[in-house]
C-alpha positions in Angstrom: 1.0 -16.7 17.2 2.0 -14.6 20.3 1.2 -16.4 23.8 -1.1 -14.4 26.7 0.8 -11.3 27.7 3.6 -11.3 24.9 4.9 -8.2 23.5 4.0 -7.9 19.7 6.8 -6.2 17.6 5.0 -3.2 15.5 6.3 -0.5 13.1 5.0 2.7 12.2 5.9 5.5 9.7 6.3 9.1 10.1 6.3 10.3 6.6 6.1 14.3 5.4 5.7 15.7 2.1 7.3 18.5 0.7 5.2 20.9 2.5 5.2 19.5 5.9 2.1 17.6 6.1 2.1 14.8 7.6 0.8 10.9 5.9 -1.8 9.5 8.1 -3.8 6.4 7.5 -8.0 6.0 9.2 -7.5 2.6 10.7 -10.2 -0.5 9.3 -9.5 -2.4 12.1 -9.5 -2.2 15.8 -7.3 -1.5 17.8 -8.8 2.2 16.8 -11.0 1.8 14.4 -12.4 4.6 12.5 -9.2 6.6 14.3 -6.1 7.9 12.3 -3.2 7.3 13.3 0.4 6.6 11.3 0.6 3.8 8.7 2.3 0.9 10.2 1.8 -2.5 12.0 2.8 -5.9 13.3 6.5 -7.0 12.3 6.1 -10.5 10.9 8.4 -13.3 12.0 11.7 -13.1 10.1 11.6 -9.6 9.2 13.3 -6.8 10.6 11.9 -3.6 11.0 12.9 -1.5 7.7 11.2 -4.7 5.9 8.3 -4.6 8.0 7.9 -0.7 7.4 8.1 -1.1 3.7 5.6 -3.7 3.8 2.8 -2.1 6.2 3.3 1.2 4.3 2.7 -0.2 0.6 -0.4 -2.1 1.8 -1.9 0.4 3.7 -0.9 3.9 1.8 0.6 2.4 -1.7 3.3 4.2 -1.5 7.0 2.8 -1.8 9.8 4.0 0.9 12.4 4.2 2.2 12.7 3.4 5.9 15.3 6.4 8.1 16.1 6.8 11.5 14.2 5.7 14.2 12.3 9.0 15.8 11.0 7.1 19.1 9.1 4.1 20.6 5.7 3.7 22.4 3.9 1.2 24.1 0.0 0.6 23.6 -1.1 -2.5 25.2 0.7 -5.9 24.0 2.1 -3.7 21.2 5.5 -2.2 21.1 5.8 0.5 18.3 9.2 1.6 16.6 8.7 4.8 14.9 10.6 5.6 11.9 11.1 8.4 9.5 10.5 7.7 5.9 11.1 9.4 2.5 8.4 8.4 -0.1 10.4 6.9 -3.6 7.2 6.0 -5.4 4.0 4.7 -5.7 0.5 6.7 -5.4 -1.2 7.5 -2.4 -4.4 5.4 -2.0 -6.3 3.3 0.5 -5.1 -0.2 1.4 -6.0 -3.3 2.9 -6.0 -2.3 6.7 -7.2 1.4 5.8 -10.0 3.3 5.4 -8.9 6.4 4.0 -5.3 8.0 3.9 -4.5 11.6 3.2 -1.8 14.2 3.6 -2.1 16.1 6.7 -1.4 20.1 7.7 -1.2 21.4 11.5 -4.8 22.4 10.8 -6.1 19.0 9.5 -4.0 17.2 12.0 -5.9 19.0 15.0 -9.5 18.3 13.9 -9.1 14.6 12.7 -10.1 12.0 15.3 -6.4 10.6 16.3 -5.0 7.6 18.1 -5.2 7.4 21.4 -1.9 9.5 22.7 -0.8 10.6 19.0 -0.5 14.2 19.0 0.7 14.2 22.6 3.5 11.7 21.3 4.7 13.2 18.0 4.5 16.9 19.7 7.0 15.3 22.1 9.2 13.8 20.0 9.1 17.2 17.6 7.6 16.1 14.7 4.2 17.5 14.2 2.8 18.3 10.5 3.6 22.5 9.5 
């Protein structure tokens, strides 16, 4: 339980196929809902933030991976997001529990989708927008 005003530790996962499109989750749940926005969330207590990223990804996209570098951090509200680069090493792409939809996403897809607040600003900053 995180007290009035604390920081909650979040995760988040910039994930490309083979053709530069980029994995993008519809949030279920506020904050956002009905938004897409990268697959991630909250980093539990005792877990570090490759653990964290393996968990929100499988339950939100079903897909196994494997957590890289770290590509940058945000704030949004109480919630501090580590963005990290991940290689997919297996599962199938579906749904999860915190998502409505998720799908593999082109420049073109990317730009008409309802994002995140700040998303495309963000990743076009940090140099990683879907091809």
């Amino acid at each position: 339980m995180t007290r009035e005003g604390e920081q909650i530790p979040c995760v988040g996962g910039l994930t490309f196929d083979a053709d530069g499109r980029l994995l993008l989750i519809q949030r279920r749940n506020e904050p956002g809902r009905g938004l897409w926005s990268l697959p991630g969330g909250r980093v539990e207590p005792g877990e570090d933030d490759a653990t964290a990223l393996v968990r929100e990804m499988a339950e939100e996209t079903g897909l196994v991976v494997c957590p890289g570098t770290l590509v940058g951090r945000v704030q949004r509200g109480r919630y501090s997001i580590a963005d990290y680069h991940c290689t997919v090493v297996g599962g199938e792409l579906r749904a999860g529990d915190d998502a409505l939809d998720a799908r593999w996403c082109d420049a073109a897809a990317f730009a008409e989708l309802p994002l995140a607040e700040l998303l495309m600003e963000t990743l076009s900053e940090w140099g990683v927008l879907p091809r």
